[in-house]
DORONU-264816 format. One line per field, with one value per residue: residue number from 1; residue in one letter; z, x, y of N, C-alpha, C, O in turn. Coordinates in steps of 0.05 Angstrom, whole numbers, plus 5000, padded with zeros to 4 digits. Layout:
% DORONU-264816
resi	(NUM, ...) $
resn	(a, ...) $
n.z	(Z, ...) $
n.x	(X, ...) $
n.y	(Y, ...) $
ca.z	(Z, ...) $
ca.x	(X, ...) $
ca.y	(Y, ...) $
c.z	(Z, ...) $
c.x	(X, ...) $
c.y	(Y, ...) $
o.z	(Z, ...) $
o.x	(X, ...) $
o.y	(Y, ...) $
END
This chain:
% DORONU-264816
resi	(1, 2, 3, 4, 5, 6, 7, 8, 9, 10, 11, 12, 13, 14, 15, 16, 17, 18, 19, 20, 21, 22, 23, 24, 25, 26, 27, 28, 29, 30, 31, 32, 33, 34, 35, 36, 37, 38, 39, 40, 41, 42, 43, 44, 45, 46, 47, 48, 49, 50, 51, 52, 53, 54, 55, 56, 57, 58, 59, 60, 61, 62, 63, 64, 65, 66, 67, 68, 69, 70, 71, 72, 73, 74, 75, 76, 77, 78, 79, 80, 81, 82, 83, 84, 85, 86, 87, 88, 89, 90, 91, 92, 93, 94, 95, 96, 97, 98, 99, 100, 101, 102, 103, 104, 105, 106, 107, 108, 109, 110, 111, 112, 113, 114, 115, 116, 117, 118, 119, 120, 121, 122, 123, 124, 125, 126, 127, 128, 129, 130, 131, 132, 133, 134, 135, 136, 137) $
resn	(x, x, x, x, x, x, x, x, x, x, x, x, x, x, x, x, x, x, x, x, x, x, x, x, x, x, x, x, x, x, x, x, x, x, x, x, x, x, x, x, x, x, x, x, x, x, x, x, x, x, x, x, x, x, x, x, x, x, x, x, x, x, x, x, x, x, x, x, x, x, x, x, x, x, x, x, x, x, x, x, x, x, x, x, x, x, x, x, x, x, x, x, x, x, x, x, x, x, x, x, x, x, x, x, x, x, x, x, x, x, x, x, x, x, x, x, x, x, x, x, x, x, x, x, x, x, x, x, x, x, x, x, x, x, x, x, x) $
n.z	(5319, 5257, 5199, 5168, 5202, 5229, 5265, 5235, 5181, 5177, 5184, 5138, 5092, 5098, 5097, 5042, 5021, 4969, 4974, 4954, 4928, 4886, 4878, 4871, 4895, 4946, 4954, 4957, 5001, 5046, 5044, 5054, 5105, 5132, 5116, 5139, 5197, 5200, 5182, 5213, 5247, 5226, 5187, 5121, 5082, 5109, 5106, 5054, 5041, 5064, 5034, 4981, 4985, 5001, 4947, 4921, 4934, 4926, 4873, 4844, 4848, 4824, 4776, 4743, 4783, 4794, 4812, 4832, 4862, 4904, 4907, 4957, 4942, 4906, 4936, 4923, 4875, 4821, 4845, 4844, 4786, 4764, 4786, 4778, 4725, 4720, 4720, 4778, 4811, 4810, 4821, 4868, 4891, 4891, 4918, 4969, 4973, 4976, 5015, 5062, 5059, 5061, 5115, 5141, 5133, 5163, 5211, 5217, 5232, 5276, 5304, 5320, 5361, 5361, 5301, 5303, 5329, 5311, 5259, 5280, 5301, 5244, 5213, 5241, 5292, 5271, 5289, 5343, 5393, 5420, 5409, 5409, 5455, 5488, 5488, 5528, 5578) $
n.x	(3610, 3640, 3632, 3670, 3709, 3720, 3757, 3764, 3750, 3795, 3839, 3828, 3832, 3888, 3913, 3906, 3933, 3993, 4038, 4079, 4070, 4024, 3961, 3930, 3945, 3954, 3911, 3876, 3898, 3886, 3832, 3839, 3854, 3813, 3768, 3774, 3777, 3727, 3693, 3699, 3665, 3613, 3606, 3614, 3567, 3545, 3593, 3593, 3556, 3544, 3595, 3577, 3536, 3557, 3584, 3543, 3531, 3565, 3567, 3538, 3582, 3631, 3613, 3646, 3648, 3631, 3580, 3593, 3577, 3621, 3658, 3685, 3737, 3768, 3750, 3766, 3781, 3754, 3753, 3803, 3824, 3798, 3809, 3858, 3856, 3852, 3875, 3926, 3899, 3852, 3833, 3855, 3819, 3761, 3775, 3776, 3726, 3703, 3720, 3709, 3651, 3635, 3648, 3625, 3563, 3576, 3588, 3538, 3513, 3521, 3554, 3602, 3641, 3651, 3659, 3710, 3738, 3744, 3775, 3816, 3844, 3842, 3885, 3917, 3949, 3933, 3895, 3858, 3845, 3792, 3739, 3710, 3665, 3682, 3750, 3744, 3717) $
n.y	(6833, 6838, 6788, 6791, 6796, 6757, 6713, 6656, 6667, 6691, 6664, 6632, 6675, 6688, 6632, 6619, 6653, 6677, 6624, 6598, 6554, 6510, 6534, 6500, 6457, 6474, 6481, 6435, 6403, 6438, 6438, 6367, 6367, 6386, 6367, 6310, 6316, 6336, 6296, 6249, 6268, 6281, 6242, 6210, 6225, 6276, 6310, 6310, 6328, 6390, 6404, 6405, 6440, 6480, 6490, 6506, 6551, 6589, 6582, 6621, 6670, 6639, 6617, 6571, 6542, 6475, 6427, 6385, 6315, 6298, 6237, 6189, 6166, 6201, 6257, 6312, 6311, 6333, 6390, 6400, 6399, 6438, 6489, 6483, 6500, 6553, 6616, 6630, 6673, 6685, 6630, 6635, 6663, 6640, 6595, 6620, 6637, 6588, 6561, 6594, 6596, 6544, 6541, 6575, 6557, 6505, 6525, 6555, 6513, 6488, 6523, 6576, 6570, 6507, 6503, 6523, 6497, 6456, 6471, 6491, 6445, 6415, 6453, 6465, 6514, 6562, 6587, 6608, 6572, 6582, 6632, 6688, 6701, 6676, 6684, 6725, 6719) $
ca.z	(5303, 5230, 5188, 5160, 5215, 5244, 5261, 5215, 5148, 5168, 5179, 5111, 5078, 5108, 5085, 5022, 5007, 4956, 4993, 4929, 4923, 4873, 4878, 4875, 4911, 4974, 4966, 4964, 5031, 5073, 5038, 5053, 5122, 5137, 5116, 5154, 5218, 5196, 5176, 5243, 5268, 5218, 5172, 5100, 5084, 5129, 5095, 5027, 5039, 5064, 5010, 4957, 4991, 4998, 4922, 4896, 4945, 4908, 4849, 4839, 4847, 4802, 4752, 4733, 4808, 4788, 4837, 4835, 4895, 4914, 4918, 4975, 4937, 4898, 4930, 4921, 4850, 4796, 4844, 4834, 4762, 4759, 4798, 4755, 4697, 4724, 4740, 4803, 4826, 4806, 4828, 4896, 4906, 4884, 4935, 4993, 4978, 4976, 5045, 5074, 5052, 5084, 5146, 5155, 5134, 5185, 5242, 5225, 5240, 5305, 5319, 5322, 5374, 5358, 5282, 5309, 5344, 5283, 5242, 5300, 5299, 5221, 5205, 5259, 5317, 5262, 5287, 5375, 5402, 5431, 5394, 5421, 5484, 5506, 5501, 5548, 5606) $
ca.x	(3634, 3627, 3632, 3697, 3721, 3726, 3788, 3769, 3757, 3816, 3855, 3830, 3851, 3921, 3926, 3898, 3958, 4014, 4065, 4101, 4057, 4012, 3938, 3908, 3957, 3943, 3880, 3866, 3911, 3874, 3809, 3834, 3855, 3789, 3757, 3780, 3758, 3687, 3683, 3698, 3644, 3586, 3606, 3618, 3543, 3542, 3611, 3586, 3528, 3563, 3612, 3554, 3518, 3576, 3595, 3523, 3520, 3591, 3568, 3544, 3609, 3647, 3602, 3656, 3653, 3613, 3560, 3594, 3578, 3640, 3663, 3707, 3770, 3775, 3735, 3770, 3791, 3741, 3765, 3835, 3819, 3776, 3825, 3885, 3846, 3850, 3902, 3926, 3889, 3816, 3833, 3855, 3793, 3745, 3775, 3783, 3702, 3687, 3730, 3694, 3621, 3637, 3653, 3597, 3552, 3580, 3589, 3509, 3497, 3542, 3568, 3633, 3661, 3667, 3664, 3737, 3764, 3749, 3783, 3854, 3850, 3856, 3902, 3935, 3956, 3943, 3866, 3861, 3822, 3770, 3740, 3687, 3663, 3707, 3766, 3738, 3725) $
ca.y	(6828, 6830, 6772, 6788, 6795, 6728, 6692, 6630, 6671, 6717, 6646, 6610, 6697, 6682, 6605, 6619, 6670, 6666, 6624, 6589, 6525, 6525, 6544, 6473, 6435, 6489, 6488, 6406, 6399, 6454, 6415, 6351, 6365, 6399, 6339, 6280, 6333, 6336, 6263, 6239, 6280, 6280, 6221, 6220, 6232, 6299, 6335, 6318, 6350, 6414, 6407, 6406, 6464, 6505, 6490, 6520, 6576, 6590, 6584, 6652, 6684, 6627, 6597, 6549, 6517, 6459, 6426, 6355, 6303, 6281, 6205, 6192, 6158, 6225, 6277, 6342, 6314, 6354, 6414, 6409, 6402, 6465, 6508, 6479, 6506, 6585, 6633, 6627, 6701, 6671, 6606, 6627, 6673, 6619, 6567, 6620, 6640, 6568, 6549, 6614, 6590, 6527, 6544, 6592, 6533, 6490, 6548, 6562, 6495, 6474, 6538, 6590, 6559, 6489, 6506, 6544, 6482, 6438, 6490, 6491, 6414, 6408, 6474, 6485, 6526, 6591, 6594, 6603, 6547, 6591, 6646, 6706, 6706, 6651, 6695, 6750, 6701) $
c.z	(5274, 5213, 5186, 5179, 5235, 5245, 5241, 5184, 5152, 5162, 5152, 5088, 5075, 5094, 5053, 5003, 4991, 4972, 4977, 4918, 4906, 4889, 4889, 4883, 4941, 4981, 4975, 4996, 5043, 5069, 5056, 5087, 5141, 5138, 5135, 5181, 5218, 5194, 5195, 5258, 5250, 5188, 5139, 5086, 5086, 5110, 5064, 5019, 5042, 5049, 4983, 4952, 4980, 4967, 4897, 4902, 4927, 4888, 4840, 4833, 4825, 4786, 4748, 4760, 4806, 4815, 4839, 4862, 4895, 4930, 4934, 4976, 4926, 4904, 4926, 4882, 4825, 4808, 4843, 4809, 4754, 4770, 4791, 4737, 4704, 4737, 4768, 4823, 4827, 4820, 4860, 4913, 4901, 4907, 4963, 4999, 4983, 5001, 5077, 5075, 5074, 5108, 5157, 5155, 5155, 5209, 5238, 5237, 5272, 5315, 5319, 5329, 5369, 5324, 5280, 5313, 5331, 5269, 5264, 5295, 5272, 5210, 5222, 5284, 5304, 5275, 5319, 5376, 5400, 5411, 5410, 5444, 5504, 5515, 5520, 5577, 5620) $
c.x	(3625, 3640, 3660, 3717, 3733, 3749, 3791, 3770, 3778, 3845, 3852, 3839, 3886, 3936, 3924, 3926, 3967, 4030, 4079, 4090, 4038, 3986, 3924, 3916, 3949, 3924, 3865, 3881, 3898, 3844, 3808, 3835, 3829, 3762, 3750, 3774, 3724, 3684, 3681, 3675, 3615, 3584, 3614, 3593, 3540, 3566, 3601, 3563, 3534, 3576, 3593, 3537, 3542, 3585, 3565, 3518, 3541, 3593, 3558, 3563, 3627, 3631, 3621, 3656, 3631, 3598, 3560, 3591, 3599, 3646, 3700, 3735, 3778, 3750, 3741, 3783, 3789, 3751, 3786, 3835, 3812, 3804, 3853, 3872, 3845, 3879, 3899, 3924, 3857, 3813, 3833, 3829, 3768, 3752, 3773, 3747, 3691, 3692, 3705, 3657, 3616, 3640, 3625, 3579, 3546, 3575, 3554, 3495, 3504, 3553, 3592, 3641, 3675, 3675, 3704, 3751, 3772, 3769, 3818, 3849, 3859, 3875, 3917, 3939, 3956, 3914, 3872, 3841, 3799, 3770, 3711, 3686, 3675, 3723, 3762, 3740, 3749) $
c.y	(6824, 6806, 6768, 6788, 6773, 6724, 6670, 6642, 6692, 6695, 6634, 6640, 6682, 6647, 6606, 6640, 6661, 6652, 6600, 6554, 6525, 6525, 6510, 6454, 6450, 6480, 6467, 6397, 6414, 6427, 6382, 6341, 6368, 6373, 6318, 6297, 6326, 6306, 6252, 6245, 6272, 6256, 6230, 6237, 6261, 6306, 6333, 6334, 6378, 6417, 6413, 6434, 6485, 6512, 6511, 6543, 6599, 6603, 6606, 6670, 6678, 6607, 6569, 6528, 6497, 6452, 6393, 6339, 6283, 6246, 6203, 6182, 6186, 6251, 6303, 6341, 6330, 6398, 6426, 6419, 6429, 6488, 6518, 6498, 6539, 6589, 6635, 6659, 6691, 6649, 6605, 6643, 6655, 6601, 6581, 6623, 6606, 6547, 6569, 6601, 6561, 6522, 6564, 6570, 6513, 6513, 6553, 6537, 6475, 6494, 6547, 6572, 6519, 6484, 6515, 6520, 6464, 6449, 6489, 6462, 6406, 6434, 6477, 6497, 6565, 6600, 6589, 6588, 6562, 6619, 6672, 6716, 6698, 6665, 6719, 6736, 6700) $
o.z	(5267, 5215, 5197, 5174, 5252, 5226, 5231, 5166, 5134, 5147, 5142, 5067, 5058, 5086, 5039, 4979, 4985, 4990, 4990, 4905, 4907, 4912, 4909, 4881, 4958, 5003, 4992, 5011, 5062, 5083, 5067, 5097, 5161, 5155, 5144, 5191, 5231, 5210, 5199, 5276, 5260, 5173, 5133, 5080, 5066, 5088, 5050, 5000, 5023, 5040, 4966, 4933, 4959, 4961, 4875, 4888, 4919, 4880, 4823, 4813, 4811, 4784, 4750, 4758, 4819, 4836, 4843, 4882, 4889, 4952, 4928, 4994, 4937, 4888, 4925, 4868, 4811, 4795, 4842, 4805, 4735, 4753, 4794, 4736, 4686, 4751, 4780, 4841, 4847, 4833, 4875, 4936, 4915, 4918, 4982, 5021, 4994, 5008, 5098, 5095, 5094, 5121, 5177, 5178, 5163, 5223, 5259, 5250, 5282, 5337, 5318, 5314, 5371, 5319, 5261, 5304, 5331, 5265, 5253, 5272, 5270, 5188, 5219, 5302, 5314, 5270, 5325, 5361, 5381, 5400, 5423, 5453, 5527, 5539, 5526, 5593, 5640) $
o.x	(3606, 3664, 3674, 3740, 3751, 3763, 3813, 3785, 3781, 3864, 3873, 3851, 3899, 3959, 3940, 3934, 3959, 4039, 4091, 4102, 4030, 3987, 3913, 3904, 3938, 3917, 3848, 3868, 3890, 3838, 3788, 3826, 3825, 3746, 3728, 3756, 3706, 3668, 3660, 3666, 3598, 3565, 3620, 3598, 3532, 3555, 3602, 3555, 3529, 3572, 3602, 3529, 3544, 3592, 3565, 3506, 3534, 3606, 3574, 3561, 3638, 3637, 3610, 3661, 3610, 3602, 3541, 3601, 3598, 3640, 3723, 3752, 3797, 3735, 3722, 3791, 3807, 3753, 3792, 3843, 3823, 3816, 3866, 3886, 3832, 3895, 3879, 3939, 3843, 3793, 3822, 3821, 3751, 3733, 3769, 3738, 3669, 3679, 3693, 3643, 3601, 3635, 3611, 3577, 3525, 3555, 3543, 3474, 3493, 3565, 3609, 3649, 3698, 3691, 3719, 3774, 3794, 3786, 3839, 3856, 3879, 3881, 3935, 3927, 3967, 3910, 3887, 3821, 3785, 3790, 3694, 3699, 3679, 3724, 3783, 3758, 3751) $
o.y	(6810, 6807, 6750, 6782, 6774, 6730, 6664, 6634, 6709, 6700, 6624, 6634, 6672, 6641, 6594, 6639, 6639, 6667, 6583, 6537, 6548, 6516, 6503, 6432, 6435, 6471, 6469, 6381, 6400, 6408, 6372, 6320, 6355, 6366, 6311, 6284, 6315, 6296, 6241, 6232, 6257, 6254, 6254, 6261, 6272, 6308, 6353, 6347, 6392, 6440, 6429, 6446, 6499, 6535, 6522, 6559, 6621, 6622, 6615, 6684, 6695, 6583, 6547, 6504, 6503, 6464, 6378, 6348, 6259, 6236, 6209, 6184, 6196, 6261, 6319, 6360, 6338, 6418, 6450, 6442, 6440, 6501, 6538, 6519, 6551, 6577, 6640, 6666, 6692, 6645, 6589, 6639, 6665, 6591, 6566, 6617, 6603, 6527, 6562, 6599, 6557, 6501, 6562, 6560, 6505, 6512, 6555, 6538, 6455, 6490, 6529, 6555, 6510, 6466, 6513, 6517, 6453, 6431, 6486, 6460, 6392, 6426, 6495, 6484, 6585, 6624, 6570, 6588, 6558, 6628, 6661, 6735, 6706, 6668, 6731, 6740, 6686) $
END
């Protein structure tokens, strides 16, 4: 299966859409939902660290995505800021490479499948529980 092809970066394509909200209000709710998932599991510690990685691996693509370590009363705050600050076509491909990066990140380190169920538990019912080989079974 190739990369792009996944269900999770075809789900964070699809959330990431136009759908009349802006850019950096979307993008901090999928974030923030995504969040409080991981935290449960690998602490604050553990997603800031993912969040940090994913922000430098990033940074290639969008220079302006800084490489701040998020404090947990405002951690998606400097990227609202940043995302406000671009048109909402840059802005939304910057946040969907930087949801995408993250999830690979995590899925290299725990795995598709439960990288997938993290991903249906905070988004939704838009991503199938199971993902690969699962659904063949």
């Amino acid at each position: 299966m190739a990369t792009s092809d996944l269900p999770r970066h075809q789900l964070i394509k699809h959330l990431m859409a136009p759908h009349g909200a802006s850019v950096a209000d979307a993008s901090i709710v999928l974030w923030e939902r995504m969040a409080a998932e991981i935290i449960s599991i690998v602490g604050e510690e553990g997603f800031n660290s993912l969040y940090a990685r994913s922000l430098f691996l990033s940074h290639a693509s969008f220079p302006w995505l800084a490489n701040p370590f998020p404090k947990a009363e405002h951690r998606f705050a400097e990227l609202k800021t940043k995302l406000e600050g671009h048109a909402p076509a840059p802005a939304r491909k910057a946040n969907t490479l930087l949801l995408i990066t993250f999830t690979d990140v995590l899925a290299s380190l725990i795995g598709e499948s439960l990288t997938t169920r993290i991903l249906h538990l905070a988004w939704g019912a838009g991503i199938p529980a199971r993902t690969g080989k699962e659904n063949q079974e």
